[in-house]
C-alpha positions as CSV (number, residue, x, y, z in Angstrom):
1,X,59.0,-42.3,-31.6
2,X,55.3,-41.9,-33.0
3,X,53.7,-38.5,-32.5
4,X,51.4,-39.3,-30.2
5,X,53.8,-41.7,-28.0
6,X,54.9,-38.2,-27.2
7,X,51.5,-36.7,-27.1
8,X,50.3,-39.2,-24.2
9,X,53.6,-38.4,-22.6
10,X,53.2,-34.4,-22.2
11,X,49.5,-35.7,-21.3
12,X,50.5,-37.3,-18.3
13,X,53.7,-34.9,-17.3
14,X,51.9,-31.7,-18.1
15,X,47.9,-32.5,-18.7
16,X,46.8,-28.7,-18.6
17,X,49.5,-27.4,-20.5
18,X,47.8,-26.1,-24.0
19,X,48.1,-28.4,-27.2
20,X,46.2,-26.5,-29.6
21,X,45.0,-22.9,-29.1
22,X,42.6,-21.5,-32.0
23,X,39.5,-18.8,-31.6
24,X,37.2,-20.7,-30.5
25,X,38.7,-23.4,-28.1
26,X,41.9,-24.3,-26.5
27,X,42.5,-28.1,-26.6
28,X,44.8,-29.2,-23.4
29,X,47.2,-32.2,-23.8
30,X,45.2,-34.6,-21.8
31,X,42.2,-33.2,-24.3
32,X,44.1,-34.2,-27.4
33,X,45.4,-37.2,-25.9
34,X,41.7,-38.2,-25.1
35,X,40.4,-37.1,-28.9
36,X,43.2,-39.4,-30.4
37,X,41.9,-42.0,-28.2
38,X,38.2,-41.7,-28.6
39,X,38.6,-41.3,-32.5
40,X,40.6,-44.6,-32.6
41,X,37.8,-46.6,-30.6
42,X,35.4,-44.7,-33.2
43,X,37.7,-45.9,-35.9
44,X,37.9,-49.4,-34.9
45,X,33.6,-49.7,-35.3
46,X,33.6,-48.3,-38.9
47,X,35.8,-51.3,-40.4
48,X,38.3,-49.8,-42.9
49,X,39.6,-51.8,-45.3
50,X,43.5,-51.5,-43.9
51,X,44.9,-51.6,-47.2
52,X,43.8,-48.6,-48.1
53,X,44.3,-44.8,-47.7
54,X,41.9,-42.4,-45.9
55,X,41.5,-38.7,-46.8
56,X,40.6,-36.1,-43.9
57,X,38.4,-33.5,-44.5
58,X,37.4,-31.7,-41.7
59,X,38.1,-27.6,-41.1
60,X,39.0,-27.5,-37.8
61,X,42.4,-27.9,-37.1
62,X,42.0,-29.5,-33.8
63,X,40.0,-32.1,-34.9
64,X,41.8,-32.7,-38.3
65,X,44.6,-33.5,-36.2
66,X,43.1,-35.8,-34.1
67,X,41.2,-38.0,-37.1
68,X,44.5,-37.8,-38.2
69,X,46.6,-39.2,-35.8
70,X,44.4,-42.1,-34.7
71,X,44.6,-42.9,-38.5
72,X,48.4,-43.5,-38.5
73,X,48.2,-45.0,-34.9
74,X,45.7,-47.5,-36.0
75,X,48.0,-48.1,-39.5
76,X,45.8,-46.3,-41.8
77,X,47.5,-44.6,-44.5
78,X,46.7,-40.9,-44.1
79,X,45.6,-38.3,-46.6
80,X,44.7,-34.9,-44.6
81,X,42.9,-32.7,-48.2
82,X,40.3,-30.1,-47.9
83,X,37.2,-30.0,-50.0
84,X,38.7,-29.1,-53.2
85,X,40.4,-31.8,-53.6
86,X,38.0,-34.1,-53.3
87,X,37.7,-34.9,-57.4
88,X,41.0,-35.4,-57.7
89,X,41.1,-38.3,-54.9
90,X,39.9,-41.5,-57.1
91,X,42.7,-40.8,-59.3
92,X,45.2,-41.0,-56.4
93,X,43.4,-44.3,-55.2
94,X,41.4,-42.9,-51.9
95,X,37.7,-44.4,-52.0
96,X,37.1,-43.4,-48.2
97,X,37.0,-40.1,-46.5
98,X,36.5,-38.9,-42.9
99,X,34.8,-35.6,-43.8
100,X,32.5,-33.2,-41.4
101,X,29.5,-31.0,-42.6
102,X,26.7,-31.3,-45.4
103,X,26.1,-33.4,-48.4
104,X,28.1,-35.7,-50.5
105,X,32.1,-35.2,-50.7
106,X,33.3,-38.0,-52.5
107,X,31.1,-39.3,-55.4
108,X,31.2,-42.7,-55.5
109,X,33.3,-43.4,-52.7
110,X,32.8,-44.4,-48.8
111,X,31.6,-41.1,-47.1
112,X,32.3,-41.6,-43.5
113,X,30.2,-37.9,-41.7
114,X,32.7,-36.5,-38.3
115,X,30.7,-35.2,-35.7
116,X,30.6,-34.5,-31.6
117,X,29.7,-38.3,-30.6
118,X,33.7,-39.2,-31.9
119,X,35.0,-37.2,-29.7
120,X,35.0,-37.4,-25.5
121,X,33.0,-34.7,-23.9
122,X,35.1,-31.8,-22.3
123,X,37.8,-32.0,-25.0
124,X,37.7,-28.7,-25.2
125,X,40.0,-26.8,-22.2
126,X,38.3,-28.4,-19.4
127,X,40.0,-29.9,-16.6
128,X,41.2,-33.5,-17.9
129,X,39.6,-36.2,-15.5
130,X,41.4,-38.3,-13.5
131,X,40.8,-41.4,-15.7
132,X,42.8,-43.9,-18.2
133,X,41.8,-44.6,-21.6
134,X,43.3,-48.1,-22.8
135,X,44.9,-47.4,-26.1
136,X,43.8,-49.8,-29.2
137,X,47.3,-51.8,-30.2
138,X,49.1,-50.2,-32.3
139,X,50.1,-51.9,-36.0
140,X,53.6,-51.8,-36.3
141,X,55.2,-48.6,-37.3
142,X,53.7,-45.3,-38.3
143,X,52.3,-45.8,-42.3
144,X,52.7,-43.3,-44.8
145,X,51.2,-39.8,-45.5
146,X,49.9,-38.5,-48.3
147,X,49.9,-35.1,-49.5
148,X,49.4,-33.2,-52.6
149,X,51.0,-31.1,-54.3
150,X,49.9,-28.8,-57.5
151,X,53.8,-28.8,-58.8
152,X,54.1,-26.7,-62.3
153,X,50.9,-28.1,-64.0
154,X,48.8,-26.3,-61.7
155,X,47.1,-29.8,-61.0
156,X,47.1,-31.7,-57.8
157,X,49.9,-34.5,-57.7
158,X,50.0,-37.0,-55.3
159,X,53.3,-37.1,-53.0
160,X,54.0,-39.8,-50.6
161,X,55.8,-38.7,-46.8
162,X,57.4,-41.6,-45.4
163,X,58.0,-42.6,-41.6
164,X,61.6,-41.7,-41.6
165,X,61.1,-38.6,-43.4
166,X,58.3,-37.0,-41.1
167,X,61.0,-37.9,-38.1
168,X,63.3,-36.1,-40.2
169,X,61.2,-32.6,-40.1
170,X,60.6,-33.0,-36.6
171,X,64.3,-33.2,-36.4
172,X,64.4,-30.1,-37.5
173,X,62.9,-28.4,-34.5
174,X,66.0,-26.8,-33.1
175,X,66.5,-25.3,-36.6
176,X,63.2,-23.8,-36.4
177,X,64.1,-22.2,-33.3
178,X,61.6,-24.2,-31.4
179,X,63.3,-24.4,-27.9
180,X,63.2,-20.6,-28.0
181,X,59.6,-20.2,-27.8
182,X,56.3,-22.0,-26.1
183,X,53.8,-20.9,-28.9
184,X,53.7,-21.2,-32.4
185,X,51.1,-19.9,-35.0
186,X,50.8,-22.9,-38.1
187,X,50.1,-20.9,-41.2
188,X,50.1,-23.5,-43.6
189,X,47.0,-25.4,-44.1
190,X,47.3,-28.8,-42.1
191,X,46.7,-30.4,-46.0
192,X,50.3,-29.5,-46.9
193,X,53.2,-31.1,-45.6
194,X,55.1,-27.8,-44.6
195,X,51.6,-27.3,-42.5
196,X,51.2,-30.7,-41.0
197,X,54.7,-31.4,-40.3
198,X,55.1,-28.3,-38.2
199,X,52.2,-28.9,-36.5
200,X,54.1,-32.6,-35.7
201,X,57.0,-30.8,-34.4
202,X,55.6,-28.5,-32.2
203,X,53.6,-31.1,-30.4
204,X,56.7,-33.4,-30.4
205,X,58.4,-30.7,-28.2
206,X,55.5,-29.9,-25.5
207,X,54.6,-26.7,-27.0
208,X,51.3,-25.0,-28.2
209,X,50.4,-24.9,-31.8
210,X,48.2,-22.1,-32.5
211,X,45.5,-21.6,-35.2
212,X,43.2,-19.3,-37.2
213,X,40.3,-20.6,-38.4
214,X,40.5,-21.1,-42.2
215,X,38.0,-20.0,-45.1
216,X,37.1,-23.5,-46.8
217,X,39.0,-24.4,-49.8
């Protein structure tokens, strides 16, 4: 089942329960499941090209996240990076990038500026209203992620997640010892898989993934 299938579940079973919890914000399951929804719509205006991969740079985990998973819902092959990275992405054929804050971040590519206006006001811990979003159709299954990795050469490799293999990690929850707590703090950077996958799982299960706030890479 895709990530947020279950997402808009614990959004309608358990809307106030906390999704995401970092300093500055908590982000309620009808919140997230209202982000995904608004940055799909958002998504759907700016015209990708489908067949290829976009890179997410944005700090905050919350709304990393979100860009994130309206990506895959809407079939966009996803590539969640921070900053330093960005030189490396040509190589690794990504030419667009979702990216928030100042100036250029990928030269010569398709810079696509995150802000407020994708996301529905009172996202952040408020009360989730009483409405329904209409989700966009989904395209098929869930495409592939895209991570890197800086292996023994110290340089950034490109690594490929599959469908099957993301459902495999969040498999793993019972392993983790997820059932035996409600809260879990995602060390990891969200731009490795370790990071973003256990981010995956925790949602998967209902719980609340917490977060710092990083430094930027």
């Amino acid at each position: 089942m895709h990530i947020d299938d279950m997402i808009s579940f614990w959004a309608r079973t358990k809307p106030h329960h906390p999704a995401i919890i970092q300093p500055d914000t908590i982000i309620t399951y009808k919140g997230l499941a209202d982000a995904i929804d608004a940055v799909s719509q958002r998504l759907g205006q700016i015209k990708l090209d489908p067949r290829e991969p976009v890179a997410v740079a944005i700090q905050n985990p919350a709304k990393q996240l979100a860009v994130c998973f309206a990506l895959l819902r809407s079939g966009y092959q996803t590539a969640p990076v921070y900053h330093g990275l960005m030189p490396h992405l040509f190589a690794a054929g990504i030419r667009s990038v979702i990216y928030e804050g100042e100036g250029l971040i990928l030269s010569g590519g398709r810079n696509i500026r995150f802000d407020a206006s994708w996301l529905p006001s009172g996202t952040a811990g408020r009360a989730p209203s009483t409405s329904t979003t209409i989700k966009p159709p989904r395209r098929g299954s869930t495409p592939e992620m895209i991570f890197f990795t800086s292996g023994t050469t110290a340089l950034p490799k490109k690594v490929i997640q599959t469908e099957d293999a993301l459902i495999e990690r969040m498999n793993l929850a019972p392993q983790m010892g997820l059932p035996n707590y409600t809260r879990a703090l995602i060390l990891p950077g969200l731009a490795t898989n370790f990071g973003f996958n256990h981010a995956c799982a925790v949602l998967r299960e209902g719980k609340t993934a917490c977060f710092s706030l990083p430094d930027e890479a």
